[in-house]
Backbone as CSV, one residue per row, in Angstrom:
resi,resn,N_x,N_y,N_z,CA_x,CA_y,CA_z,C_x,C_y,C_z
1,UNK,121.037,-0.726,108.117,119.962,0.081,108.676,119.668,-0.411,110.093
2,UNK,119.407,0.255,110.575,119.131,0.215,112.557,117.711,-0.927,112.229
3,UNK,117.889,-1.393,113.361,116.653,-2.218,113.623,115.636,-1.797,113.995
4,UNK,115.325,-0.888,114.226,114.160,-0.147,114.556,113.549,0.794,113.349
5,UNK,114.499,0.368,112.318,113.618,0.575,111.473,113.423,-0.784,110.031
6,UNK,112.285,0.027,109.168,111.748,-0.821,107.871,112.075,0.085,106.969
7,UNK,112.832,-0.562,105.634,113.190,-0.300,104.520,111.770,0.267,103.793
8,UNK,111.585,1.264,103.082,110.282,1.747,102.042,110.711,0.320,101.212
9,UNK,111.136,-0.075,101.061,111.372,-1.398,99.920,110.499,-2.779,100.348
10,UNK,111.429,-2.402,101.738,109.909,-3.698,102.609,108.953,-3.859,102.904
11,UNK,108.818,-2.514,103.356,106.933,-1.987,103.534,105.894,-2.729,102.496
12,UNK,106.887,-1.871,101.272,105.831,-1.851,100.193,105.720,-3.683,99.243
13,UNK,107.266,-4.109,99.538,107.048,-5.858,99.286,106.225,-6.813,100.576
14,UNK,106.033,-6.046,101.562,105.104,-6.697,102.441,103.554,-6.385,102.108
15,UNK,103.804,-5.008,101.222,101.886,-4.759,101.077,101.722,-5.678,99.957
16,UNK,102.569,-5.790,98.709,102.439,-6.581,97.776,101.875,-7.532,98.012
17,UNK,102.878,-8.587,99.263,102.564,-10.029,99.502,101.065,-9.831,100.001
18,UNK,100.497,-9.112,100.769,99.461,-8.873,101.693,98.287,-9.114,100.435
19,UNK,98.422,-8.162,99.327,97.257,-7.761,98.150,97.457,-9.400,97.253
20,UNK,98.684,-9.833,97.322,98.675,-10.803,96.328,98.131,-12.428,97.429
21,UNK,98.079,-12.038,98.611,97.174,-13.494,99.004,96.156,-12.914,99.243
22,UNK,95.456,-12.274,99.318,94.059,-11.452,99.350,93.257,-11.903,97.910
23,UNK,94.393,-11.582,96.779,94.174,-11.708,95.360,93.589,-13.783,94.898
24,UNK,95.183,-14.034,95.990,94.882,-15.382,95.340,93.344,-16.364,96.563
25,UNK,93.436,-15.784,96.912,92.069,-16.394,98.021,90.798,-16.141,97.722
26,UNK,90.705,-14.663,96.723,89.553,-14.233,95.846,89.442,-15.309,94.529
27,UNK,90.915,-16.085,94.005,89.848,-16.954,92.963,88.686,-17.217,92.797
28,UNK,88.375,-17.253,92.309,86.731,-18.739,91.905,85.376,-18.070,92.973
29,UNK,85.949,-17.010,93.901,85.009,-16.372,94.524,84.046,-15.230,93.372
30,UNK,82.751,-15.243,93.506,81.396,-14.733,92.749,81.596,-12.688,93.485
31,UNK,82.070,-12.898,94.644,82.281,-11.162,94.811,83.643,-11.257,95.213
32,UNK,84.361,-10.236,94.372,85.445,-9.530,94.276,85.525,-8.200,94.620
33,UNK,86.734,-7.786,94.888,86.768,-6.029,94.985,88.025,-5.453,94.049
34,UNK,87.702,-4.043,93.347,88.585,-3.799,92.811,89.195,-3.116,93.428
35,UNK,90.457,-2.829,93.325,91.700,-2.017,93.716,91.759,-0.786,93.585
36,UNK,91.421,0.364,94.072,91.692,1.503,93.656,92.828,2.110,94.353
37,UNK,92.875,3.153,94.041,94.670,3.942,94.651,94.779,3.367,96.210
38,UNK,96.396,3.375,96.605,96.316,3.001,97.706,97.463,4.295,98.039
39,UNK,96.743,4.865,99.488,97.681,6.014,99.871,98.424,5.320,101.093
40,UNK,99.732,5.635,100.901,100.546,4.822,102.543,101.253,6.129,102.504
41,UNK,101.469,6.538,103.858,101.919,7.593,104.747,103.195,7.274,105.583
42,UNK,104.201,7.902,105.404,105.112,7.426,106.583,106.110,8.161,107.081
43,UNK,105.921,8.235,108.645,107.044,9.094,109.006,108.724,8.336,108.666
44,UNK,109.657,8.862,107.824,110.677,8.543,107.446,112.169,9.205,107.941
45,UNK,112.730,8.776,107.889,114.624,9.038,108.256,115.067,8.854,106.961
46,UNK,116.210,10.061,106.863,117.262,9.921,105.492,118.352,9.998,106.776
47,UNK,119.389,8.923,106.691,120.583,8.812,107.435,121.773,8.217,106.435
48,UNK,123.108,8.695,106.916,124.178,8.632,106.366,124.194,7.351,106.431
49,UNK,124.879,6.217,106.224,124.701,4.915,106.661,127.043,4.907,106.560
50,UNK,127.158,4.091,107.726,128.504,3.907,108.211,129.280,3.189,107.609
51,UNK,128.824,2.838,106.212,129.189,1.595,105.504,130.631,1.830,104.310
52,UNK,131.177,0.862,103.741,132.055,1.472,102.928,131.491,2.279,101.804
53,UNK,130.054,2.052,101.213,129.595,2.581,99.900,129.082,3.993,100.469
54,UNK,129.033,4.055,102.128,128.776,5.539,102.908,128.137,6.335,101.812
55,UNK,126.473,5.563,101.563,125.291,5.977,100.915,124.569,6.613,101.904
56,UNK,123.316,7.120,101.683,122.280,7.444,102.146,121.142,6.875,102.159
57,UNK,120.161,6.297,103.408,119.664,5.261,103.032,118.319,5.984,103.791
58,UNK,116.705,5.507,103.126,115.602,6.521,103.974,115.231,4.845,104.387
59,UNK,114.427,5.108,105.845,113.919,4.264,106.452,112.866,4.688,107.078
60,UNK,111.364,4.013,107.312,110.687,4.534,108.006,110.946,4.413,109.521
61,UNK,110.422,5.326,110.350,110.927,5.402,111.298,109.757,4.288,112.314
62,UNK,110.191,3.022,113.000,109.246,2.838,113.762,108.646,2.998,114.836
63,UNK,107.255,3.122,115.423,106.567,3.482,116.234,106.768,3.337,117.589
64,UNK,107.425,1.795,117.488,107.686,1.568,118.797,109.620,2.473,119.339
65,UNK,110.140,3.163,118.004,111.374,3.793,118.662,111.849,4.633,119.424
66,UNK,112.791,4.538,120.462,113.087,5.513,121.831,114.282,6.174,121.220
67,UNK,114.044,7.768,121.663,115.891,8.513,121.474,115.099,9.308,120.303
68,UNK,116.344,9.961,120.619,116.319,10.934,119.199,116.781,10.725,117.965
69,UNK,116.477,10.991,117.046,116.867,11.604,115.629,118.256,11.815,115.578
70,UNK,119.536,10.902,115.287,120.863,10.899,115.434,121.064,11.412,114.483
71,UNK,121.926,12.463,113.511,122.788,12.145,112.214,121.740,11.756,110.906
72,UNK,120.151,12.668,111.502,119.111,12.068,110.170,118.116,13.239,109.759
73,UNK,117.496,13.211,108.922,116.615,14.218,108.774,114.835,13.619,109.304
74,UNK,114.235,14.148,110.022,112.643,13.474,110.041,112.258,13.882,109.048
75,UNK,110.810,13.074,108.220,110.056,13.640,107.349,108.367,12.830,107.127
76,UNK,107.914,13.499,106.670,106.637,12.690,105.953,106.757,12.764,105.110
77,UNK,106.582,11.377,104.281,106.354,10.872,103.252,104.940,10.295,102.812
78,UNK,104.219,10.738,101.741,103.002,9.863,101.184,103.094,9.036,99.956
79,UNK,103.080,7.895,99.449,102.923,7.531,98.307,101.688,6.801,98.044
80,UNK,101.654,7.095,96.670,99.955,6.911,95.928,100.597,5.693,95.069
81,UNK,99.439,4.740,95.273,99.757,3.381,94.426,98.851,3.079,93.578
82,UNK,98.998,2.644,92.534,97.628,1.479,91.860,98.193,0.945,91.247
83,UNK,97.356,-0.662,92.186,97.694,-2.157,92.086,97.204,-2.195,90.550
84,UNK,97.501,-2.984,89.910,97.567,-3.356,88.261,98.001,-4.751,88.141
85,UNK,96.640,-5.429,87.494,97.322,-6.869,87.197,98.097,-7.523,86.215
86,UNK,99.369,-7.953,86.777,99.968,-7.891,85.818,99.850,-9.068,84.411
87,UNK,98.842,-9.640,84.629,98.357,-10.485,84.138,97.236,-9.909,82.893
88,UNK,96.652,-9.323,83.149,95.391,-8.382,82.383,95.977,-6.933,81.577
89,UNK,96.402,-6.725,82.497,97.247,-5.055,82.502,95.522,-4.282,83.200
90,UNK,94.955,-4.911,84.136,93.722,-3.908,84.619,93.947,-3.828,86.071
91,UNK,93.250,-3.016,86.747,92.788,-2.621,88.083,92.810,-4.008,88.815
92,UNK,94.084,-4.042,89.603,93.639,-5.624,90.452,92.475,-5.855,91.248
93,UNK,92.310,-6.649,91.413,90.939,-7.266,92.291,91.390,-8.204,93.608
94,UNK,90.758,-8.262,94.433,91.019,-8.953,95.644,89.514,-9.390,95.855
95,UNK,89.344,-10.535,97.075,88.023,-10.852,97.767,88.151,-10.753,99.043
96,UNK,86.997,-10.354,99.500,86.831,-10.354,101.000,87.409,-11.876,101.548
97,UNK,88.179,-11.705,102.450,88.603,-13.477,103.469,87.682,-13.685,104.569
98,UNK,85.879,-12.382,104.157,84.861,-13.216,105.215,84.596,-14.092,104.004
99,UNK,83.692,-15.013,104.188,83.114,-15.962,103.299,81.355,-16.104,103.350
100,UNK,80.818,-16.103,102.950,79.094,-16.072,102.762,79.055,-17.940,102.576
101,UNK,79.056,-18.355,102.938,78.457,-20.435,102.570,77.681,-20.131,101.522
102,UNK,76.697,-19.314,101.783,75.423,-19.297,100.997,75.773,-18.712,99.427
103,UNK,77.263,-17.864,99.040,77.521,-17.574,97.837,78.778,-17.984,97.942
104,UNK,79.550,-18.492,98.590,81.040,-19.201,98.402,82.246,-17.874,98.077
């Protein structure tokens, strides 16, 4: 995949990591937040890819990219998420990373 772009695979293992230190920094904290749906939006590319398995591979397209649309289709894409712990099987929770002294 071109460098100018991000895999939907990475995006969404980068939001993971993002919710899961959010998650683990909320321990032992008295206010929590729960998780409700998460909508991510993205302008995307489906391109042939030059490779021997000469698959089809979608990538979002990034913001900062110059040129045109080679050999790809543009599109929007939305996907709807809910975080679930996999620990509970419930609605994950996260904490705010401001901190109150006065409630920890």
């Amino acid at each position: 995949m071109d460098a100018a772009w991000t895999g939907l695979a990475e995006a969404i293992q980068q939001l993971r990591a993002e919710l899961d230190a959010a998650t683990a920094e909320g321990d032992g904290k008295r206010l929590r937040f729960e998780l409700g749906q998460i909508e991510l939006e993205f302008q995307v590319e489906l391109k042939r890819t030059g490779s021997a398995d000469g698959g089809l591979r979608w990538g979002i397209v990034s913001a900062g990219a110059k040129g045109e649309l080679a050999h790809g289709s543009g599109q929007r894409i939305k996907l709807v998420l809910q975080p679930t712990d996999t620990t509970t099987g419930r609605a994950a929770e996260v904490a705010s990373r401001w901190t109150d002294p006065e409630i920890g």
